[in-house]
C-alpha positions as CSV (number, residue, x, y, z in Angstrom):
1,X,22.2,0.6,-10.4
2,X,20.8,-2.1,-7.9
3,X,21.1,0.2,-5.2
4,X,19.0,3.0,-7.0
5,X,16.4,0.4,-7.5
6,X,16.1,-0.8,-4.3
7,X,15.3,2.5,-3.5
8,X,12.9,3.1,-5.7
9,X,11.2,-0.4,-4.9
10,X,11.1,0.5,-1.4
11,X,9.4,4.2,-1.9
12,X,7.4,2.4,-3.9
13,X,6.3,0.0,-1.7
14,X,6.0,2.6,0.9
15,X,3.1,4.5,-1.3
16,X,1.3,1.0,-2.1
17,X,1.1,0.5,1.5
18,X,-0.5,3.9,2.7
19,X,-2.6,4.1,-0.5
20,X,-4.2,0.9,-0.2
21,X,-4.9,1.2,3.8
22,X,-6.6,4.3,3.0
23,X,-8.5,2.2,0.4
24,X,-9.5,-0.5,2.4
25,X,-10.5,2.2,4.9
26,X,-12.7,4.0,2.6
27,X,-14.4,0.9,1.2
28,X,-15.5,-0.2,4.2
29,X,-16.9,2.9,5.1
30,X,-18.6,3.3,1.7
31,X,-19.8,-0.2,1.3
32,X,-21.9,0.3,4.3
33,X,-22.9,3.7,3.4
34,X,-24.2,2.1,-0.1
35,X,-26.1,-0.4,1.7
36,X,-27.2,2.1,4.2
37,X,-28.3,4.4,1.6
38,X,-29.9,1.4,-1.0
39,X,-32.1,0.1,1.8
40,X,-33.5,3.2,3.1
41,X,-34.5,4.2,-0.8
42,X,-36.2,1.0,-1.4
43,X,-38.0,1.8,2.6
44,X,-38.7,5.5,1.1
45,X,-39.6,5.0,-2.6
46,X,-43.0,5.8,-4.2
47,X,-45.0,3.0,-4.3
48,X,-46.6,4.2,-7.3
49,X,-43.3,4.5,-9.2
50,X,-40.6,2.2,-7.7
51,X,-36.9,2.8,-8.7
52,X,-36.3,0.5,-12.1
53,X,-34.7,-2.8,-10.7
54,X,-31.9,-2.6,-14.2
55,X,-30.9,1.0,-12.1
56,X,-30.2,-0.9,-8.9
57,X,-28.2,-3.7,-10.8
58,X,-26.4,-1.1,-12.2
59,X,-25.7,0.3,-8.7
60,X,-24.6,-2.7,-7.4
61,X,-22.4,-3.7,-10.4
62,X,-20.6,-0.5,-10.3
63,X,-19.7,-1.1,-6.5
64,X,-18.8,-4.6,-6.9
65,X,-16.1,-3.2,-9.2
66,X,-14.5,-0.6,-7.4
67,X,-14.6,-3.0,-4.7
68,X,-12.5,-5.4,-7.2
69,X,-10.4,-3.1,-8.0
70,X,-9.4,-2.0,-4.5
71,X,-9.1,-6.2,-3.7
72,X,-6.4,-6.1,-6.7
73,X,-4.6,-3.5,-5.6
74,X,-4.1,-5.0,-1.6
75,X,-2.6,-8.2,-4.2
76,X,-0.4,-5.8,-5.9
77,X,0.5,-4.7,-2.2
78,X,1.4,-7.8,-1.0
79,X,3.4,-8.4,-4.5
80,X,5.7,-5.2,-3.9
81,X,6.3,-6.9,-0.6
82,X,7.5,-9.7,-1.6
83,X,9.3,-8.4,-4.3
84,X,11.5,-5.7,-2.2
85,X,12.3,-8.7,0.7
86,X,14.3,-10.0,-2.4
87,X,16.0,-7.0,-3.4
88,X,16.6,-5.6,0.3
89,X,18.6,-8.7,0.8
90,X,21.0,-7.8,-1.5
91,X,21.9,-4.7,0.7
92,X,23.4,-6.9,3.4
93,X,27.7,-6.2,3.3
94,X,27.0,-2.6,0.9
95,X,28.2,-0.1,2.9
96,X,25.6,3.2,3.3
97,X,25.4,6.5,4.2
98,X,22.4,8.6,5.1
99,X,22.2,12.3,4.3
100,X,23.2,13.3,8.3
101,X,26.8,11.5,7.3
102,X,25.9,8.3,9.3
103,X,27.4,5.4,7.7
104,X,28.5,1.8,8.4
105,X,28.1,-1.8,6.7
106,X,24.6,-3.2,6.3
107,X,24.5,-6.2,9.1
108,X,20.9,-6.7,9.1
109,X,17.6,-5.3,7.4
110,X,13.9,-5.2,8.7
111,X,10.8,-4.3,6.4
112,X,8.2,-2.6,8.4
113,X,4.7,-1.4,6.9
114,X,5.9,2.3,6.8
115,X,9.8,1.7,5.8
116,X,12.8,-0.6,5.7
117,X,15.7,-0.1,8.7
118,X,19.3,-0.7,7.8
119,X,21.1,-1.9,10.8
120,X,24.8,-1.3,10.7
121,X,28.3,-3.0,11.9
122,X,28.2,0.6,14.3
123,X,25.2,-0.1,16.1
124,X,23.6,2.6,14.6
125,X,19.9,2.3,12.0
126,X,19.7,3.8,8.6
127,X,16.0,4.7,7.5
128,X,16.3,3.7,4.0
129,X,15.1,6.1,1.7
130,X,15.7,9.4,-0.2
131,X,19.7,10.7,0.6
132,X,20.8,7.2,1.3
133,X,24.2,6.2,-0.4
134,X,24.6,2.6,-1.2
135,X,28.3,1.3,-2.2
């Protein structure tokens, strides 16, 4: 059953990493849009009726909290992280075998940003992921 969840932590880990670089991303692009967009409405508003100062706090509180949330998430991130390096070591002496019938005896393991490579006693690299037969 270890097996199944290292898997699983690993996939997992895999969609925490993409998700929040396109997060990050997109915050930084739509922090600076907010800005962009705040300071040009305060250059453009009617001096007669100004925007209510309660509706740009409210702007500005809104954004501060998606941009929490997205900060909480990268700390989730970096917690899956850590979390698989402890169950990945655990594959080291399990023998695997990928869906293309490659197999051999886990000598080594390296956790890259888009996957985890099983290095075998053959020489050979296992992508770990779906079809991969731990025993």
């Amino acid at each position: 059953m270890s097996s199944v969840d290292a898997v699983n932590a690993t996939q997992a880990k895999q969609v925490a990493n993409s998700a929040a670089a396109g997060a990050k991303e997109q915050l930084t692009v739509d922090y600076n849009a907010f800005l962009q967009l705040m300071i040009a409405q305060m250059k453009n508003q009617d001096p007669t009726s100004p925007m209510d100062p309660t509706d740009q706090l409210s702007q500005l509180a809104s954004f501060s909290q998606v941009e929490q949330a997205i900060q909480t998430n990268s700390k989730l991130e970096t917690l899956l992280t850590n979390m698989s390096f402890g169950q990945v070591d655990d594959l080291i002496g399990k023998t695997v075998t990928d869906a293309n019938g490659t197999t051999g005896v886990v000598e080594s393991v390296e956790v890259y940003s888009d996957g985890t490579l099983l290095g075998l006693d053959t020489g050979e690299g296992i992508l770990l992921g779906p079809g991969v037969k731990i025993s």
